[in-house]
Structure formats: structure tokens, C-alpha cells
Backbone as CSV, one residue per row, in Angstrom:
resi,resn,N_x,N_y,N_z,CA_x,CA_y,CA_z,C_x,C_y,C_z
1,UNK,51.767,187.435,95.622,51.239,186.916,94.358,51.901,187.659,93.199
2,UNK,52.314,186.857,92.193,53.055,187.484,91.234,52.164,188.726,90.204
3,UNK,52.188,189.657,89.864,51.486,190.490,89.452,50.821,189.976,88.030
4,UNK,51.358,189.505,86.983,51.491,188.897,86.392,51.391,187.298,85.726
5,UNK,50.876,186.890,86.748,50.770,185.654,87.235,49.903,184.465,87.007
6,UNK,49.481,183.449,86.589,48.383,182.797,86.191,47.434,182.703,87.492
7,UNK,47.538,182.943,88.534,46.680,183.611,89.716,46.148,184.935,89.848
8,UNK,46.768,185.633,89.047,46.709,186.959,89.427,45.466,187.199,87.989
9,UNK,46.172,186.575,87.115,45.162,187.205,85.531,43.881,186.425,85.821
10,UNK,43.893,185.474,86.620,42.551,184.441,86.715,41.360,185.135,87.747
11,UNK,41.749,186.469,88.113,40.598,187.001,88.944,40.046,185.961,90.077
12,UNK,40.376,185.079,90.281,40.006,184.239,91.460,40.593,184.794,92.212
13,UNK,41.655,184.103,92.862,42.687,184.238,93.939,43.096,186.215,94.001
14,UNK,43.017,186.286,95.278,43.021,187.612,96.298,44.411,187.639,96.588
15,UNK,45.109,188.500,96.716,46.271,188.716,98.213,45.532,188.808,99.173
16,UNK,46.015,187.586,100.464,45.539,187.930,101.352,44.882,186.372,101.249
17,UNK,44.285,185.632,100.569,43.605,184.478,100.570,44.422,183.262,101.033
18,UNK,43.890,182.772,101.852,44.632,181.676,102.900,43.923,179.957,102.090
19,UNK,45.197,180.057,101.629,45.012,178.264,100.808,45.044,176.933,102.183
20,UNK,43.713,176.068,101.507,43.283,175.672,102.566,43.090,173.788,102.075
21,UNK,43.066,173.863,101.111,42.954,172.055,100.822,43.282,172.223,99.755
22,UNK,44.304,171.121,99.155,45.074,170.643,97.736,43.915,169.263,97.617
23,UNK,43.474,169.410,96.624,42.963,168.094,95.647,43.500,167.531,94.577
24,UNK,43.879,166.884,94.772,44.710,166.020,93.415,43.608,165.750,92.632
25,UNK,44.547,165.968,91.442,43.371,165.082,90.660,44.273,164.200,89.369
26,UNK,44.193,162.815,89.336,44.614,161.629,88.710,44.104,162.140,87.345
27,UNK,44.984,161.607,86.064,44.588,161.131,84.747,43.740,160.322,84.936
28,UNK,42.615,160.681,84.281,41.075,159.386,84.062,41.966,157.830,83.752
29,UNK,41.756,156.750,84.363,42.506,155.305,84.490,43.778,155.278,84.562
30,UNK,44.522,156.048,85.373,45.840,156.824,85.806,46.325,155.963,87.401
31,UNK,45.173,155.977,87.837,45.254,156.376,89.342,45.422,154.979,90.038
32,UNK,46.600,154.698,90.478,47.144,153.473,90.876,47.192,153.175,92.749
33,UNK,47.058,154.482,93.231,47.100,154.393,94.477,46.140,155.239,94.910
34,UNK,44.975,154.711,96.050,43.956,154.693,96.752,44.116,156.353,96.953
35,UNK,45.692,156.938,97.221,45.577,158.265,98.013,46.111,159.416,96.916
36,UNK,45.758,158.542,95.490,46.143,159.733,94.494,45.252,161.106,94.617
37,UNK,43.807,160.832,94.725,42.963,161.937,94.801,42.343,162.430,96.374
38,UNK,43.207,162.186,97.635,42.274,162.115,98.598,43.164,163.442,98.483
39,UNK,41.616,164.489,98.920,42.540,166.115,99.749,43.186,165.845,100.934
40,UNK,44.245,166.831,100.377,44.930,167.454,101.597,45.091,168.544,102.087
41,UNK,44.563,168.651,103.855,44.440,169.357,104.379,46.003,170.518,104.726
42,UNK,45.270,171.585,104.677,46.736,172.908,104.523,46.291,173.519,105.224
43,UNK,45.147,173.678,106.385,45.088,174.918,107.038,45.807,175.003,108.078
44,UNK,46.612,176.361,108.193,47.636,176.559,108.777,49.140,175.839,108.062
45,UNK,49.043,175.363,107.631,50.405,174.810,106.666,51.713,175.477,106.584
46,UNK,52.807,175.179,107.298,53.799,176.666,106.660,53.947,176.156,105.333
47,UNK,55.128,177.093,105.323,55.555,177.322,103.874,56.066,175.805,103.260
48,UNK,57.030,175.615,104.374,57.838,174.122,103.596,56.392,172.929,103.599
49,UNK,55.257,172.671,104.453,54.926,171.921,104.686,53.830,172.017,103.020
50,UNK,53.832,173.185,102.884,52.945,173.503,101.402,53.692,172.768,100.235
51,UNK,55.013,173.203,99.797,55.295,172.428,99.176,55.978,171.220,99.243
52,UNK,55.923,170.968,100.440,55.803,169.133,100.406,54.745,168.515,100.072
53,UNK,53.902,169.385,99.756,52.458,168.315,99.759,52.685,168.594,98.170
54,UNK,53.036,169.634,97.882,52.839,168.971,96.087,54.441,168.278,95.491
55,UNK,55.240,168.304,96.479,56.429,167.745,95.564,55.975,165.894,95.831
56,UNK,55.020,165.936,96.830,54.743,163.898,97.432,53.633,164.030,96.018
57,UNK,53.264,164.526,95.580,52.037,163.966,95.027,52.750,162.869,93.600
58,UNK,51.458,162.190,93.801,52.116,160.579,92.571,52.356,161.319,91.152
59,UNK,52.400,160.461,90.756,53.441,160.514,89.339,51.536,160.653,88.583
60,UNK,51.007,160.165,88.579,49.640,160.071,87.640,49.081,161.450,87.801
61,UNK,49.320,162.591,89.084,48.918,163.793,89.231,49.273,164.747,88.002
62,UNK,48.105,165.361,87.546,48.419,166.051,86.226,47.930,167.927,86.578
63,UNK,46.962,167.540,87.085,46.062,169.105,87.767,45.606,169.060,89.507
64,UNK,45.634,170.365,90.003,45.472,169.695,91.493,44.432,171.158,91.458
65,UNK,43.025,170.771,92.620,42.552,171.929,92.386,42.647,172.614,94.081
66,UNK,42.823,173.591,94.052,42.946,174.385,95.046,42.202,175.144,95.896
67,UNK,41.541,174.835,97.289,40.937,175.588,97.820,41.407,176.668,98.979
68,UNK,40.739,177.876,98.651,41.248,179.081,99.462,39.941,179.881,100.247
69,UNK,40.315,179.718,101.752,39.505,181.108,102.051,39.821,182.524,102.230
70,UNK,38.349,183.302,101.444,39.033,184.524,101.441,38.329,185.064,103.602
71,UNK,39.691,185.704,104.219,38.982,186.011,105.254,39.640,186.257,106.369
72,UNK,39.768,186.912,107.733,40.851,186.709,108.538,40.842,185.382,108.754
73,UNK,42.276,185.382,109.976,42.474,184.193,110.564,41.313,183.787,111.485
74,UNK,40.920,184.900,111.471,39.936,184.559,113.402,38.569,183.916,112.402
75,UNK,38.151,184.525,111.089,37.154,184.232,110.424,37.062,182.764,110.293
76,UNK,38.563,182.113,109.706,38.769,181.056,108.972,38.790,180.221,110.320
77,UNK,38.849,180.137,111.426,38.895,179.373,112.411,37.718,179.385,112.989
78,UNK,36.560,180.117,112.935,35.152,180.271,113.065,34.912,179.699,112.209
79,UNK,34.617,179.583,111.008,34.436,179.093,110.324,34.632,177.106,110.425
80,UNK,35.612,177.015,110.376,36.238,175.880,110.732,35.490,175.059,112.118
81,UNK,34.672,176.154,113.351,34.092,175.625,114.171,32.801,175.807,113.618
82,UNK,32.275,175.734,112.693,31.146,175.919,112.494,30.457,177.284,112.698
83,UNK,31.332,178.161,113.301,30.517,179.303,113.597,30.296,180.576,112.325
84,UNK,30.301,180.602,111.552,30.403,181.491,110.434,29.637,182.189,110.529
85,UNK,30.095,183.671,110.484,29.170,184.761,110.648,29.135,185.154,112.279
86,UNK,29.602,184.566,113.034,29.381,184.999,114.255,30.876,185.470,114.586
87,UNK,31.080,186.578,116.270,32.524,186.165,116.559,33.120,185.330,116.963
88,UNK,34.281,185.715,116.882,35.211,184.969,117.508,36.457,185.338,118.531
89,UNK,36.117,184.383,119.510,37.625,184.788,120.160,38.726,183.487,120.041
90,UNK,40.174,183.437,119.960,40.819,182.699,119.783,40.635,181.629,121.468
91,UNK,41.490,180.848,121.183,41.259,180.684,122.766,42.429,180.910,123.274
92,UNK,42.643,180.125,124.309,43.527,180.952,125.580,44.870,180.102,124.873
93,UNK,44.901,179.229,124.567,46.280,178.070,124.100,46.650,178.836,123.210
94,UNK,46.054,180.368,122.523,47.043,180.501,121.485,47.539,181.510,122.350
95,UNK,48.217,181.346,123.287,49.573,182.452,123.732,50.408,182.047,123.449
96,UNK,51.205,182.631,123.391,53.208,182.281,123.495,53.458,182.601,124.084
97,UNK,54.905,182.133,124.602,56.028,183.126,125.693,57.037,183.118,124.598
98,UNK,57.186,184.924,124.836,58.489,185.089,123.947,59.360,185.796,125.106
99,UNK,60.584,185.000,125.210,61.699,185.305,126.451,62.799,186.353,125.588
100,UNK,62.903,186.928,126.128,63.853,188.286,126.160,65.239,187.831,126.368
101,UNK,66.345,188.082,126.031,67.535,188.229,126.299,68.315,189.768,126.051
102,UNK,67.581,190.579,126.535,67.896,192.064,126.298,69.658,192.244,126.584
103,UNK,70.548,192.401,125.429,71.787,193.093,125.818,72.168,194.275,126.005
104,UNK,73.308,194.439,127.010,73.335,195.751,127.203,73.865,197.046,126.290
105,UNK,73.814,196.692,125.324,73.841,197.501,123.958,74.427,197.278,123.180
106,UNK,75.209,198.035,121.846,75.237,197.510,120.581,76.411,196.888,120.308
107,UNK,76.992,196.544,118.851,78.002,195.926,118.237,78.433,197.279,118.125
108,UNK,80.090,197.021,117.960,81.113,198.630,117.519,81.335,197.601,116.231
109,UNK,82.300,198.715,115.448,82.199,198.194,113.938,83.002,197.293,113.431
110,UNK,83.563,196.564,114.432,84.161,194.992,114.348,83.182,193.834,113.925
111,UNK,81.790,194.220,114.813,80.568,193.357,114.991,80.551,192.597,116.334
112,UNK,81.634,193.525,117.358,81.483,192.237,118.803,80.984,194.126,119.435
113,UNK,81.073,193.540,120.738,79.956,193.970,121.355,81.772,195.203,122.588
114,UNK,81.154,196.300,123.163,82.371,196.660,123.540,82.205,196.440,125.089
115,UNK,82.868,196.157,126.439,82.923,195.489,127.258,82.119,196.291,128.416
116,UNK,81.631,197.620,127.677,80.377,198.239,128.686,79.012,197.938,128.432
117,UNK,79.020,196.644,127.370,77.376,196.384,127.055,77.266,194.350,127.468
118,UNK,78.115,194.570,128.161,78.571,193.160,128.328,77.363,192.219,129.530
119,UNK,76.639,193.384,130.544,75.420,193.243,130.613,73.941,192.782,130.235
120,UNK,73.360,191.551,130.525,72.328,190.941,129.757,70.895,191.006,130.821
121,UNK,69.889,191.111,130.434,68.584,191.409,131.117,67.839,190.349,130.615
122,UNK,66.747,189.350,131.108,66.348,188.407,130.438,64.541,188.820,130.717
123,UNK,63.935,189.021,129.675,62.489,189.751,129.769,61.401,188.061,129.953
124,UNK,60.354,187.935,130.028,59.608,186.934,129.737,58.309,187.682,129.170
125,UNK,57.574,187.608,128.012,56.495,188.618,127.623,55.270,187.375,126.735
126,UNK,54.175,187.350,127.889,53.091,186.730,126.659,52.455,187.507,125.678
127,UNK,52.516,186.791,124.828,51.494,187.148,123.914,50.866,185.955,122.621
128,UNK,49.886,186.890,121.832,49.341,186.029,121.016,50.394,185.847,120.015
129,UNK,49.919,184.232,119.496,50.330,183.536,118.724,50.141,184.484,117.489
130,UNK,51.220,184.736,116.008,50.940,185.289,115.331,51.453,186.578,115.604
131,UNK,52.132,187.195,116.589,52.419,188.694,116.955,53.718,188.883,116.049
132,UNK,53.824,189.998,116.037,54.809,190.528,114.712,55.792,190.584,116.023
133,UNK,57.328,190.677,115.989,58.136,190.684,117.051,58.408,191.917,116.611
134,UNK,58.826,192.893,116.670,59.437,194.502,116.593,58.276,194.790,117.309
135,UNK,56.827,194.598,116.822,55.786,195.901,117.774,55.266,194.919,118.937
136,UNK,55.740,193.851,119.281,55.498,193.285,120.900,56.834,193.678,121.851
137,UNK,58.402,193.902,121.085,59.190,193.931,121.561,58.678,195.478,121.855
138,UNK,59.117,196.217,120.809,58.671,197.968,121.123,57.561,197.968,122.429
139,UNK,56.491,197.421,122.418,55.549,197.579,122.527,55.772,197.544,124.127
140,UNK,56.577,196.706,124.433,57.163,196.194,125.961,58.077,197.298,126.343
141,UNK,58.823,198.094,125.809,59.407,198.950,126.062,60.976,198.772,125.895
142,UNK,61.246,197.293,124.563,62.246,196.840,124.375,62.875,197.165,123.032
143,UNK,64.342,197.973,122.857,64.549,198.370,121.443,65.511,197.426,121.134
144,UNK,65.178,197.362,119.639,65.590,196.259,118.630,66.451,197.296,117.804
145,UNK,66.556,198.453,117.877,67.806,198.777,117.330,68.752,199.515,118.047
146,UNK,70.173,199.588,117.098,72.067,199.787,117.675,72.297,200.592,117.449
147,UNK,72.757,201.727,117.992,73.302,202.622,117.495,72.387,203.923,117.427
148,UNK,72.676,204.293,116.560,71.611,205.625,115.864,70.511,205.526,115.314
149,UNK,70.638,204.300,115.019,69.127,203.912,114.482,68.007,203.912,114.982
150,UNK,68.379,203.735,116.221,67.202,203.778,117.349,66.480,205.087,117.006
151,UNK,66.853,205.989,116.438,65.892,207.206,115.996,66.109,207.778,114.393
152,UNK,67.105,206.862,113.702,66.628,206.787,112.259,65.805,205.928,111.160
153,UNK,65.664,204.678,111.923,64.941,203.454,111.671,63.967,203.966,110.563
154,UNK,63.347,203.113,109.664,62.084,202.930,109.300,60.854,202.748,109.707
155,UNK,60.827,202.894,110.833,59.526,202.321,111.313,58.830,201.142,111.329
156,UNK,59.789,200.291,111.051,59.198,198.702,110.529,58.539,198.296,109.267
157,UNK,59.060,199.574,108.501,58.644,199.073,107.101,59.716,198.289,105.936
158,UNK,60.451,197.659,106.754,61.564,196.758,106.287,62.305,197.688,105.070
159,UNK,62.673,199.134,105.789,63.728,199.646,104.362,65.211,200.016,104.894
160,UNK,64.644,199.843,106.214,65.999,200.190,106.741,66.651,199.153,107.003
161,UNK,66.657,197.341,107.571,67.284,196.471,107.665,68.051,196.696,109.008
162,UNK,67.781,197.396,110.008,68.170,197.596,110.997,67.948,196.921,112.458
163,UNK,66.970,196.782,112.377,66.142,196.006,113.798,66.322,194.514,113.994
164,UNK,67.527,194.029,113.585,67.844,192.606,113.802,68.135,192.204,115.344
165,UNK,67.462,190.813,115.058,67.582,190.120,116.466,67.773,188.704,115.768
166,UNK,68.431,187.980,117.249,68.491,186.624,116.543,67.986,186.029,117.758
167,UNK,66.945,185.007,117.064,66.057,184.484,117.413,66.687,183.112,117.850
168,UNK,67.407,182.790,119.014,68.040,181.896,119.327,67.473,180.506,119.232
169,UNK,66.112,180.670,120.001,65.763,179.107,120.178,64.113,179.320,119.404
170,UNK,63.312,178.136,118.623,62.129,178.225,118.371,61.883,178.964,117.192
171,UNK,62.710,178.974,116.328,62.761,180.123,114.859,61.856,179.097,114.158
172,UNK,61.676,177.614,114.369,60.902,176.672,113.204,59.361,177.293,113.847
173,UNK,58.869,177.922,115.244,57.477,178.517,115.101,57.938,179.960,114.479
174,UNK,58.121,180.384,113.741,57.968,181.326,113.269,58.297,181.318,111.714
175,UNK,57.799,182.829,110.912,57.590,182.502,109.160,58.947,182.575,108.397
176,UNK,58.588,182.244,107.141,60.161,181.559,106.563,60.352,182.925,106.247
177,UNK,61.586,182.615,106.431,62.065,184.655,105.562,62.125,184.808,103.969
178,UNK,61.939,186.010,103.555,61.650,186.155,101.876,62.902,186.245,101.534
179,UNK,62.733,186.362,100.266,64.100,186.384,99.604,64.696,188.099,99.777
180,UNK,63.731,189.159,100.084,64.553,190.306,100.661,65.524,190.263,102.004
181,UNK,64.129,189.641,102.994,65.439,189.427,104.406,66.263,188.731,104.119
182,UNK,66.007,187.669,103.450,67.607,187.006,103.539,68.972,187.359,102.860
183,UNK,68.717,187.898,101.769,69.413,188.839,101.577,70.260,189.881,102.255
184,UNK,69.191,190.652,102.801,69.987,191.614,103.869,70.515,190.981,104.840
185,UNK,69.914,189.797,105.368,70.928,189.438,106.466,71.867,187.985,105.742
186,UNK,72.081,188.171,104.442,73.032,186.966,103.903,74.849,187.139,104.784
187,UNK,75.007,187.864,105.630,76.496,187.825,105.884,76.184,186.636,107.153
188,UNK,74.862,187.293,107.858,74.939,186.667,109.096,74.561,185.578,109.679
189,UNK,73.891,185.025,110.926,73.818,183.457,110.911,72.426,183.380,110.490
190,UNK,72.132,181.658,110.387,70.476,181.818,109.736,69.475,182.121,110.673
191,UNK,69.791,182.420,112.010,68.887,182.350,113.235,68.602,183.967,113.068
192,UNK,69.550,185.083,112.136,69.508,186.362,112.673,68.177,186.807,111.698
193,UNK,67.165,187.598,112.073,65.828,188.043,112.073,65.946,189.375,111.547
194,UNK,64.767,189.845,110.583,64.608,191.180,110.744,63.544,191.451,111.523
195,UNK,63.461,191.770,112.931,62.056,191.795,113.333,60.836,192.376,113.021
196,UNK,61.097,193.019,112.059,59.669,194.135,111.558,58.937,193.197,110.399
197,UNK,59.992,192.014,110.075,58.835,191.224,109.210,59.068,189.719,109.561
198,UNK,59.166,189.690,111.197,58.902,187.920,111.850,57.890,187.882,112.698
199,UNK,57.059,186.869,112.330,56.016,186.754,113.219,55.758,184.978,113.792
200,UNK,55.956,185.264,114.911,55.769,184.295,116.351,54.359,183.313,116.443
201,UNK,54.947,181.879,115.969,53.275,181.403,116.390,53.846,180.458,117.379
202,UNK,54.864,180.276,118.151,55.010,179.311,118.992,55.949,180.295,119.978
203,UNK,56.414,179.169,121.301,57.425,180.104,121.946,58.916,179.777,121.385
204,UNK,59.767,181.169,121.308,60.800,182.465,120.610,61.175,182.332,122.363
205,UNK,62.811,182.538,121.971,63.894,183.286,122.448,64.374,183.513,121.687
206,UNK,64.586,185.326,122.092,65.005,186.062,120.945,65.811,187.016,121.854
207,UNK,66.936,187.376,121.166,67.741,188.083,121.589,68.459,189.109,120.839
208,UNK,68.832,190.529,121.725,68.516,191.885,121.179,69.640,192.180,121.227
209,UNK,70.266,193.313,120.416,71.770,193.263,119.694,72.637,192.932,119.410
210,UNK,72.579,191.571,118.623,73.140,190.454,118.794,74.514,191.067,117.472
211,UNK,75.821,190.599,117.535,76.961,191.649,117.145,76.519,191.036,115.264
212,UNK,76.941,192.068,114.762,76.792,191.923,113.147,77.632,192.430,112.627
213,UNK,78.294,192.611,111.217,79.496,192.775,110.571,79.015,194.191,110.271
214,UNK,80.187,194.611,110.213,80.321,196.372,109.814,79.601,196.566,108.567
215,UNK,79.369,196.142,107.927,78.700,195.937,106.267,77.492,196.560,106.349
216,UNK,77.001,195.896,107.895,75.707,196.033,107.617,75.164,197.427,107.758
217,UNK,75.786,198.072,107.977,75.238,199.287,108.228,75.544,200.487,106.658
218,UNK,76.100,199.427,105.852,76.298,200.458,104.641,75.261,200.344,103.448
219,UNK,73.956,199.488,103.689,73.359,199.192,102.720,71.881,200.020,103.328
């Protein structure tokens, strides 16, 4: 949320608040089509599917009002079953399989790989939908970084730009990248990931030291 922001000065809207139905709303004797004012549903919505819903809206749309819950995910889906206030467990359909393509180690500073890592291991790992990939990969006992980094890293606080993987197959279940990752990874292909800020809601093949340009290691 922009700090600054006509969200932000309006004391409504939270960081953290999960937008949940767009209402149009027509100029008073404006409204030419039946579906100018019907809501639309956004829960769970990615990013592109958000603003498709306001770039479709008709030409008579002047103000749209916005509903958000403040709350976890597990809340907002209790909720959603009627259960509010009680727990919740997700159910069993929200697993994923995220498949491994573990290589046998890093890029030299060409960005290809040198012919003793030429070795590939292929992991299969469930987990929940929503899992951050660096601490399910770590977590498995799988490193996402090359080189030296493996013990200079950031810790996954996206400052180091190190822990790239490219997410071969299934990158549309997972979140759009910001304008920082893409950045850092602007040399490389669009599939390549920072894993400390991608998170998995469908099944990922993802694959681990995948070769990158010498560059990258100077920023």
C-alpha cells in the first residue's frame, strides 16, 4: 500500500487486508447494461485477474466500492463457510506437489554449469498450497543457493538476490513478481524466481541452479 496513498490517508484499508468483492456503481440513468452494477467476486483473485475486472467495467462506471476482509486466509475461508469465529482447518485438496529438479551444482562465471555438476536429482515434496518456496525447499534439506552464498545469503530477506530457481513448469500457480524481483532478475528468463519471495498455490517444477550471467553476482 502506497504510504501516501488515498488508501492509506483514508484509515480504512490495513496492509494485510484481502480485497474481496468490486461493486460497480453506474451514473444515476447511466446504466445501460443489466451487469453494470452486479458485484464481482475477487476472493482469491490474482493479481492480473484483479485488474481485469476493473479494466472490463462499462463505460457508465464512475465509482466502484470495494470490499475487504481484514483477517488470515484460514479466517477468510471460515468465514466464507459460515464458520466465523470458530477453527479452521484447510482441507486436504489444498496440497501441492512441488517436484524438484535438484542440479548438481552451480553456474561458473560464464553462467553454464561446469561438467562436474552435470548430475541432476529429481525430489517430489508435498505441501500446502501457499508455501513460500526457499523455506519448503530449505526446509527439505534442498539449497537454493551457488557458490558462496550458500553461507553468505540473506536469509530470505530478498537483499541478497541470490537464491534463484527457475520455476520450469506451473509459474501461472504462483504470485506475480514485484517490480524489485524483476528487476534483479531482468537479464534472465521470465520463468527465473527469487525463491525467498515466491509462493506456490498450485503444482511447481522448480529447478535448482539453474546457470545465470556473471552480472549477477555483482549487484
Amino acid at each position: 500500500m502506497e504510504p501516501m496513498g488515498s488508501a492509506s490517508l483514508s484509515g480504512v484499508v490495513e496492509i494485510g487486508d484481502q480485497l474481496c468483492e468490486l461493486r460497480p456503481v453506474a451514473v444515476l440513468g447511466s446504466k445501460t447494461n443489466d451487469d453494470d452494477d452486479v458485484p464481482i467476486d475477487l476472493v482469491g483473485a490474482s493479481f492480473d485477474d484483479v485488474m481485469g475486472a476493473f479494466a472490463n467495467l462499462g463505460r457508465e462506471v464512475r465509482e466502484v466500492d470495494l470490499v475487504f476482509f481484514r483477517g488470515t486466509k484460514d479466517e477468510l475461508m471460515g468465514a466464507l463457510a459460515g464458520e466465523t469465529g470458530k477453527s479452521f482447518s484447510p482441507p486436504a485438496n489444498e496440497t501441492i506437489t512441488i517436484t524438484v529438479i535438484q542440479n548438481g551444482g552451480g553456474a561458473n562465471n560464464n553462467g553454464r554449469r561446469s561438467s562436474s555438476s552435470s548430475t541432476t536429482t529429481t525430489h517430489v515434496i508435498k505441501a500446502r498450497a501457499g508455501c513460500n518456496l526457499r523455506q519448503i525447499l530449505t526446509d527439505n534439506g534442498i539449497n537454493v543457493y551457488q557458490s558462496v552464498t550458500r553461507w553468505t545469503n540473506c536469509k530470505g530477506k530478498q537483499l541478497c538476490g541470490t537464491c534463484i530457481v527457475n520455476v520450469s513448469d506451473g509459474g501461472e500457480g504462483t504470485n506475480r513478481k514485484s517490480i524489485d524481483e524483476a528487476s534483479t532478475l531482468r537479464e534472465n528468463p521470465d520463468s527465473y524466481r527469487l525463491s525467498c519471495v515466491t509462493f506456490a498455490y498450485g503444482d511447481v517444477t522448480v529447478e535448482t541452479f539453474p546457470p545465470v550471467k556473471a552480472s549477477q553476482w555483482t549487484r
